[in-house]
N, C-alpha and C positions, 0 to 999 in steps of 0.2 A: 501457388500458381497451378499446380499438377492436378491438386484439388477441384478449383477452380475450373479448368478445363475437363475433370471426368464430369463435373454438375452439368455443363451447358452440352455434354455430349449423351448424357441420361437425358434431359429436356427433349435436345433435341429427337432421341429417339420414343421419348414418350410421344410425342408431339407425331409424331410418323405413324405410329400405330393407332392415337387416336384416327388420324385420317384416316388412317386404312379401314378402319371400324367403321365409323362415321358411316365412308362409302357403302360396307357390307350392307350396313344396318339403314340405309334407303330401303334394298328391300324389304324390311320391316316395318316403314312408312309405308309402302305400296299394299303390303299385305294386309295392314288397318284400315286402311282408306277405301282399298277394293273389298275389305268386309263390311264397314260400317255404311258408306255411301248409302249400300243397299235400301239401310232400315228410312230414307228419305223418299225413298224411290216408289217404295211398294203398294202405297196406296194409291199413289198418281197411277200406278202401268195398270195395277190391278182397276181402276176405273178406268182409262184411256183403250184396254184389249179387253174388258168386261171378265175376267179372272173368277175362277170358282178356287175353292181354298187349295187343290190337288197341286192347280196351275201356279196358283201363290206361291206355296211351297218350293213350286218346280222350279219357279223366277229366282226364287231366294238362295236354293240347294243346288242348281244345276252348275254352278259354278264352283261349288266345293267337291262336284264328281270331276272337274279337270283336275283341282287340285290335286285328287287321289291319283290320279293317271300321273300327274305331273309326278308326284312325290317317287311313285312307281320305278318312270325310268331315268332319275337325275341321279340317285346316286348310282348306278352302272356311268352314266355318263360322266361323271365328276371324278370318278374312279379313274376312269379312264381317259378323258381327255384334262381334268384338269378343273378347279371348282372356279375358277375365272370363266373359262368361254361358257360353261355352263347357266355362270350368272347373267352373264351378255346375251343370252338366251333367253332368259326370263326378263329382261328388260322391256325386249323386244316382244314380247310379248305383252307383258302392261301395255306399252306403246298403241298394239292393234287396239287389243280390247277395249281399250277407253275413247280410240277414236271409230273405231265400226262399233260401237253402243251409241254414240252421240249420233252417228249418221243411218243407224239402220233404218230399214223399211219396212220391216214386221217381227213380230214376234218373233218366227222362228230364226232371223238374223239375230235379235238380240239376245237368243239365247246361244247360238251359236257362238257371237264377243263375249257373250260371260264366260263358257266355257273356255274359249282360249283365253281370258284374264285368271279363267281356274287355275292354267295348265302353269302361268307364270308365277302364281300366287303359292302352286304347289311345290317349282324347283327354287323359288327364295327361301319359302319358308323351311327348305332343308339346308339348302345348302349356304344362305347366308351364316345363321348361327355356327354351321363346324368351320367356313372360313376363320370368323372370327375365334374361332377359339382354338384353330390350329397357330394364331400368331401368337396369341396374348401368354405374356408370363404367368404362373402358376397365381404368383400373388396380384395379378391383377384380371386372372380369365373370370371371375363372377361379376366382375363390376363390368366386362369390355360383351359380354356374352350378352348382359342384362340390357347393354345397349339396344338391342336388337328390340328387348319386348319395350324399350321408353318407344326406340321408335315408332312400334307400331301404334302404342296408346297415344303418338302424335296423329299419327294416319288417322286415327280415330276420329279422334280431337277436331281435326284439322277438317273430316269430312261433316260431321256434324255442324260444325262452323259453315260450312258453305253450304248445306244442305238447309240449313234453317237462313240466311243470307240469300239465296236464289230464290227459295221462298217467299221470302217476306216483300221480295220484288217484282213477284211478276206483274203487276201495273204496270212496270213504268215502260215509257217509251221506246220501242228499239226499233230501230231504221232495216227495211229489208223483212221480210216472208220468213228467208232464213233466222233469219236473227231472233223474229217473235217468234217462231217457232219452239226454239233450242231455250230460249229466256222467258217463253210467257206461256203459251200454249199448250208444251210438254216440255216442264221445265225440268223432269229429271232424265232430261238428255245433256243440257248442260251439269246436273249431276253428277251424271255417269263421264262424261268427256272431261272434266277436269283434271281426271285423274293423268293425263296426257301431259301434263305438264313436269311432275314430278319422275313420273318415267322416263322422260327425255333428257332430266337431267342425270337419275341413275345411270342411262345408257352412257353418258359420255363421259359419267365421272369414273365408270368399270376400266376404260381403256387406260388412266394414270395409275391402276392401281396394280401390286406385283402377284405372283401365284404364289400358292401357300408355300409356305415355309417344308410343310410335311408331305404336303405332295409332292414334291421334289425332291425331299432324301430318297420316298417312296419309288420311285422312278429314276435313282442313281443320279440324280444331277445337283451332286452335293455342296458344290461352288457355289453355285446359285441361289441355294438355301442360305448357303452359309453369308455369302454377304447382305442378304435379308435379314437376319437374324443378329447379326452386328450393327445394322443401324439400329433395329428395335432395342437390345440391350445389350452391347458393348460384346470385344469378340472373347471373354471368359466365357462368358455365359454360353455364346454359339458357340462353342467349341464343346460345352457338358453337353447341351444339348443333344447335339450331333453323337456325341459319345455313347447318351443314355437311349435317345433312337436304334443307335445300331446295335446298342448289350441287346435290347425288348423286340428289335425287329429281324435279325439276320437270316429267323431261319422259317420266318412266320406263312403260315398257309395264308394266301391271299382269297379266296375263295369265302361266300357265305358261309360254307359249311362251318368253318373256325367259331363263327359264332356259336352254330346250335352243340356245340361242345360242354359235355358237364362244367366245366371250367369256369364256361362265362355265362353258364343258365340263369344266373339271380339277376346277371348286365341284362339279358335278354327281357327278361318280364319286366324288367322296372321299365325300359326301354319302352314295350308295349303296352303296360298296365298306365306309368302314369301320365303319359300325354293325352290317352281315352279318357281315364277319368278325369284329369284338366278341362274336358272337353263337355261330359258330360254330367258337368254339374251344373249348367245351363247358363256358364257364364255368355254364351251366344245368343241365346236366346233375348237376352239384353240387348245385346250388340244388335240383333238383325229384329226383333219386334219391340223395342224399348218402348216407341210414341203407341204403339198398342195396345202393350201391358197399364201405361200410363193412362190413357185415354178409357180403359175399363175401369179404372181408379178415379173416371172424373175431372178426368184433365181436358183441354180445349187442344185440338192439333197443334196450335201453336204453343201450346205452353206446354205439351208433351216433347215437340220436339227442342224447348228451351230445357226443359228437363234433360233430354238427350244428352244435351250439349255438357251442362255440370256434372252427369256421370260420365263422361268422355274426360273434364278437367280431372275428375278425382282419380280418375283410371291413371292419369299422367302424375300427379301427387305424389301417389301414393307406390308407385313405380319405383320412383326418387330411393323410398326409405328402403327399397332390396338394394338398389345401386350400392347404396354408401355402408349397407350393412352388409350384405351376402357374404363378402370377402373378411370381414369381421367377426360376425355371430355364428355364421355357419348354413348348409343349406336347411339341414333339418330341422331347426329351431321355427327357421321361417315358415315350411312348411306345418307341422305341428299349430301352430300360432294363426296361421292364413284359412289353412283347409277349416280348424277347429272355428272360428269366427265365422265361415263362411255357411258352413252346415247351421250353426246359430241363426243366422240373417235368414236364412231360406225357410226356415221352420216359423218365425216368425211372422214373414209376409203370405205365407200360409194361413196362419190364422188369424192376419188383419184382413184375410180374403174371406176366410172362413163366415168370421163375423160381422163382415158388411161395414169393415174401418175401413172406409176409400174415403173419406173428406177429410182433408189436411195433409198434412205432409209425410202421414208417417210412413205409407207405403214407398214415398220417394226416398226419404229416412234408411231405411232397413235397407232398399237395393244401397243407395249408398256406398253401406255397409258391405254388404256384399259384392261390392265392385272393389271397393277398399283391400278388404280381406283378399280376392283375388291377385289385386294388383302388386302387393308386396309377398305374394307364397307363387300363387299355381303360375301365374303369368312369367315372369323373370325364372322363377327355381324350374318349371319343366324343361327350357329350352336349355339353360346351364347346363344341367345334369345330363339331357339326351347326349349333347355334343362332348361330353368328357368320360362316360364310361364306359366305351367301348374300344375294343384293340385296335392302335394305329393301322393295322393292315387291311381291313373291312371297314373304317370309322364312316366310310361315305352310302355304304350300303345297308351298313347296321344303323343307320340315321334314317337311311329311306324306310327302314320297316317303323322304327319308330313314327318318323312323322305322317307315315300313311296313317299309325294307327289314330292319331290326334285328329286325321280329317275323317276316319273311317265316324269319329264319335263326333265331329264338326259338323258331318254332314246327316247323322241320323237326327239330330240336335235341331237343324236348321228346315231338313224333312218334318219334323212330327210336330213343334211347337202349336203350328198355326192347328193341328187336330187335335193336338190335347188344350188348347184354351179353349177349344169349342167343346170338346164331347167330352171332357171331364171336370174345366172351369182352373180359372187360376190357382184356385187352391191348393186342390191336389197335382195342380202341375210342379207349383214350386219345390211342395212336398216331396214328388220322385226327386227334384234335384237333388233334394236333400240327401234322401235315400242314397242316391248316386255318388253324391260326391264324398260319404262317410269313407268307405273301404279304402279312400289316402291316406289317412290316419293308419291305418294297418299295415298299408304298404311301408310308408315312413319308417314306421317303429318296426317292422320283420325285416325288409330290405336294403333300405336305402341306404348307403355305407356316407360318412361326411367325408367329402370330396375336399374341403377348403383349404387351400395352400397346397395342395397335392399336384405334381409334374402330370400330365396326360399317361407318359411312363410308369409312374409310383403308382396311379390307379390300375392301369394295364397288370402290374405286378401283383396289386391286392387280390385280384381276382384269382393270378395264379400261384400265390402262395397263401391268400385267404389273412392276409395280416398286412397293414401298412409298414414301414419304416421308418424309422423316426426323421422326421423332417430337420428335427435342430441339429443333428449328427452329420454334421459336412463330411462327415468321413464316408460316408454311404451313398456310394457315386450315382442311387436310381431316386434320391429323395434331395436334389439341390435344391437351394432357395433362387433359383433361376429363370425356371422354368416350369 
């Protein structure tokens, strides 16, 4: 019987924390959806405002400089008020941008909504991922973190799907000016405004959900924490928890500075090295000129952006296999295994460019590939790794430097594409990516320490004793199987 009641009370708290994920990890829907839309949009606005390639780029990029702005100041903000209102911020922000894009009246309106969809796109994409991975148990933070990137490869997904769907309809009848307008006219205002929907549900789903667990020992309100931590996994567990927090935290500088500490310099560069190169190994460039790339390959608009659509599905696939692995295999295998495939793919569609193989599939073939390889390494393992190596007392600021660095490479990515297919030719473009995205291989194998099963605490400790703990050793009250 006693049994029987700890299983439905483990469900039960499984089941609490996926929601709580789930919710986080909206913003990671919002974040795919407000990237990918784009790549629908851009030859509609760039005909409909008569666009030169600068302005293209601009339409494409100007919303990854709010990002950077956003990234900037959330975590000071999350620090300090709290990584809940902070989310409820960036809601609200999806919110505007998707409905002042559908509704603007020139140009520089609609770049001004992208910008603020930047600004929101930049405090999810921080601070969803450390929510989530300040609840999640040790042995379940790679699968509950990974949520976050399936998310967004729905967002993707999901935007591709309606971006070739509004497409495919602008014939048909719609009743009202406004209506043809938004659906037939300049249909990627409907686009762009759908995103409205999915934001308003994030907004209202933020207010059922509770504050981190750690931000609240962080700020002495340790009751609070604690019976948060007893729904998710039973009160043994929050009670090590709380224990192994306050051995790691009592006496800890709050302040940036803690970070640039000899200490935690290796947390520091992996931090900034590999979200950039996540970034710039042109997995966006897919994202945001895919029907492009495609269409130089001989593809028909429509069948570029049908194309779109099955690298958005395999984006989502292949997602899957980090999920049910990361917490299994390890992060670096996946890495090692993803980057190394990925550099493969990128060389290759280099020299299907090189030699003028654009008829058939193969070009479609090799991205594939390399959306593949991305989806199970750099997508799922960067966002893991950023939200778990760094010391609980900065974790929200030392996330900010990190994920500015991923839009600082987001948005040099999403600036230069449309100038390097012009003034250098697909070829050698894919080639830099290649070049680009090799030196994670490096990082992997010199830096990156395996995180898998390790307490947020037990990492915090590797760095300052330069050695793990053994995890099977219950005797060793900073390496539980708990947390």
């Amino acid at each position: 019987m006693e049994k029987t009641m700890q299983h439905r009370k483990a469900n039960t708290g499984s089941l609490y924390l996926y929601l709580i994920c789930l919710v986080a990890a909206l913003g990671g829907f919002l974040f795919g959806f407000d990237t990918a839309v784009i790549s629908g949009t851009v030859s509609l606005v760039k005909k409909d405002f008569s666009l030169d390639a600068v302005s293209e780029g601009w339409f494409v990029s100007c919303a990854l400089l709010g990002c950077i702005a956003g990234v900037s100041f959330s975590g000071k903000l999350s620090d300090k008020y709290g990584r809940k209102p902070v989310l409820i911020i960036s809601a609200i922000m999806f919110l505007a941008s998707a409905l002042g894009c559908m509704w603007s009246g020139s140009f520089t309106a609609l770049i001004i909504f992208r910008l603020i969809g930047g600004l929101g796109i930049g405090v999810a994409s921080m601070v969803s991922p450390l929510y989530i991975s300040e609840f999640s148990p040790s042995r379940y933070r790679g699968m509950m973190v990974s949520l976050y990137q399936l998310a967004l490869t729905i967002g993707i997904v999901v935007a591709y799907f309606t971006n070739a769907y509004l497409a495919a309809h602008t014939h048909d009848n719609y009743a009202g000016v406004g209506m043809r307008t938004i659906f037939s006219a300049e249909v990627w205002r409907a686009m762009l405004g759908l995103g409205a929907l999915p934001a308003g549900i994030f907004l209202l789903s933020l207010f059922a959900v509770p504050e981190s667990p750690r931000w609240l020992l962080l700020k002495g309100q340790e009751q609070k924490a604690k019976q948060i931590l007893i729904k998710i996994d039973g009160e043994e567990a929050a009670t090590d928890e709380i224990k192994s927090f306050k051995s790691q935290n009592g006496n800890d500088d709050t302040s940036l500075k803690e970070l640039f500490k000899p200490v935690y310099r290796k947390a520091l560069w992996i931090g900034l090295l590999l979200p950039f190169l996540s970034q710039v190994c042109g997995i966006n460039a897919v994202i945001y000129y895919g029907p492009r790339i495609l269409e130089q390959a001989g593809f028909t608009l429509n069948s570029a952006l049908g194309g779109q659509v099955t690298i958005g599905l395999v984006n989502v696939v292949f997602t899957f296999v980090a999920i049910f692995t990361i917490d299994i295999w390890g992060r670096r295998p996946l890495l090692y295994a993803g980057v190394g495939g990925a550099v493969t793919a990128l060389l290759i569609i280099g020299v299907l460019f090189a030699l003028n193989i654009t008829s058939g599939p193969w070009i479609l073939i090799f991205i594939l590939m390399f959306i593949a390889c991305f989806a199970f390494s750099f997508g799922p393992v960067c966002w893991v790794i950023v939200s778990e190596i760094f010391p609980n007392a900065v974790r929200g600021k030392a996330m900010s430097l990190a994920t500015l660095s991923l839009w600082v490479g987001n948005f040099l990515v999403g600036q230069l594409t449309p100038l390097m297919l012009e003034g250098l030719g697909s070829s050698w473009t894919f080639w830099l990516f290649a070049i680009c995205c090799s030196p994670a291989l490096w990082l992997t194998w010199r830096l990156i320490p395996e995180t898998k099963g390790r307490s947020l605490e037990n990492i915090e400790k590797y760095w300052k004793d330069n050695h793990y703990q053994d995890s099977s050793n219950d005797s060793l009250p900073l390496a539980t199987n708990h947390k």
